[in-house]
N, C-alpha and C positions, 0 to 999 in steps of 0.2 A: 612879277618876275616868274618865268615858265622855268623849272624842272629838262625843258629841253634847246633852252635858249645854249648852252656847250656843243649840242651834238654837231657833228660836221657831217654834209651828206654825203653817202657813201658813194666812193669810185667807181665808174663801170671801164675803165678803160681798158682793162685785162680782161671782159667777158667778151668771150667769143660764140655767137650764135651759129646756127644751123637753121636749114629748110623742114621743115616739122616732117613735110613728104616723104623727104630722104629718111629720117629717124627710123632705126629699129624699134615698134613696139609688140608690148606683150599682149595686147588686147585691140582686136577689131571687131569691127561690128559684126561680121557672122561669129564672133565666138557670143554673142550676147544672150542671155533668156531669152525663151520664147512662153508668149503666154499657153496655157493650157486651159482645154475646157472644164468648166463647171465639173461633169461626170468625171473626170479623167481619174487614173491609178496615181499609187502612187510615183509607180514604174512610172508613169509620163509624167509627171510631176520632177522627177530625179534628172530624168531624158530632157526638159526643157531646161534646164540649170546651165549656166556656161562651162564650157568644160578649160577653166583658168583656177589656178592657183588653189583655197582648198577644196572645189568643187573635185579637181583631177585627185585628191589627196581622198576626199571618203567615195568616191567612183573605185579607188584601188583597193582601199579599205575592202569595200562592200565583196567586190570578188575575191579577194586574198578569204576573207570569211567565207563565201558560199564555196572555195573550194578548198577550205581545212575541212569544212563540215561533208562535205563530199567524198576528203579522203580519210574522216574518221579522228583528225586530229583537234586537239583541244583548241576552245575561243575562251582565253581567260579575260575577262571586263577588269579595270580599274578605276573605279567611280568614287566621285566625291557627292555631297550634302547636298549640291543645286541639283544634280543628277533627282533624287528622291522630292527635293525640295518645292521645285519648280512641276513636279507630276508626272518623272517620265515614269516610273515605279512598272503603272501596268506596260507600257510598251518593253520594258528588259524582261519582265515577265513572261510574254508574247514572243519575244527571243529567245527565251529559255526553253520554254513548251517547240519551237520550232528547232530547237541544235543550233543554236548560235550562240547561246553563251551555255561554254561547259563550268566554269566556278568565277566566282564573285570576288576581287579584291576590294575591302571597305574601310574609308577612315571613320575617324566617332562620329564625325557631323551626318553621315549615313545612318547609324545605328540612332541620333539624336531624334533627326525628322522622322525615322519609320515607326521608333518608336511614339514619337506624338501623334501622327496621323492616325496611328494605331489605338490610343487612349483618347484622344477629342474629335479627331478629323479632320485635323488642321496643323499648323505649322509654320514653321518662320517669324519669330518673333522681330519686333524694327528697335534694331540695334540702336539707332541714334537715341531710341526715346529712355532704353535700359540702361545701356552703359555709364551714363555720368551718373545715374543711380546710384548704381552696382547690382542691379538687378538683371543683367544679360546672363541668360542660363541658369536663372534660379529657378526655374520653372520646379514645384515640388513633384510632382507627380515624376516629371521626366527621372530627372536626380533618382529618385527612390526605385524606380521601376530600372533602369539602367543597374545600380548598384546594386540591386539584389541577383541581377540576372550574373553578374560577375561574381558575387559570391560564391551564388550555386553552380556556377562555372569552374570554380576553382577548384 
């Protein structure tokens, strides 16, 4: 006996199609990537990207930034954990040294990873193999190095 020996096949008699031709859409083929050379910038790097959806979204970003930084006005960042985690660390750095980022907003998982990188070189513990432990973020070192910095913080 099948589990699907009930189902009744579903109706189409209410679907009404269309000519795909005719269809408004949001993507054609000249909006598509284009490849770039080996040598290329990043500048043509950004330039071949299709200009749909968030592509048009950090294309806006990127200018709204080079012209707060032009007219002297603050680029506050709000970064989480993967931000550090994942290595972008020197590239916000590089931002910073250039006037792109005027102050840093950070949650703990930011201050978790800089601090490790900072004490081993390393970072990201794998969660699935800690947690049924209970060893996700016991790391001693991190722990003790975090809580004294708030101490003498306070």
């Amino acid at each position: 006996m099948s589990i699907y020996e009930d189902i009744k096949p579903l109706g189409l008699e209410g679907v009404n199609t269309y000519p795909l031709a005719e269809r408004e859409s949001k993507v054609a083929v000249e909006d598509f990537a284009r490849p770039f050379g080996e040598d290329s910038s990043l500048r043509d790097f950004l330039a071949s990207l299709p200009n749909i959806l968030a592509v048009q979204t950090l294309r806006a970003l990127a200018a709204q930034m080079r012209r707060a930084r032009a007219l002297g006005k603050p680029i506050i960042w709000g970064v989480g954990g993967h931000v550090v985690k994942v290595g972008l660390a020197p590239l916000i750095i590089n931002l910073m040294e250039r006037g792109f980022v005027s102050s840093l907003a950070a949650n703990g998982s930011v201050l978790v990873h800089d601090a490790e990188i900072a004490l081993v070189g390393s970072t990201s513990e794998d969660v699935d193999a800690t947690l049924g432990a209970g060893a996700f973020g016991a790391a001693e070192e991190t722990g003790r190095l975090l809580n004294e910095a708030a101490r003498e913080g306070a």
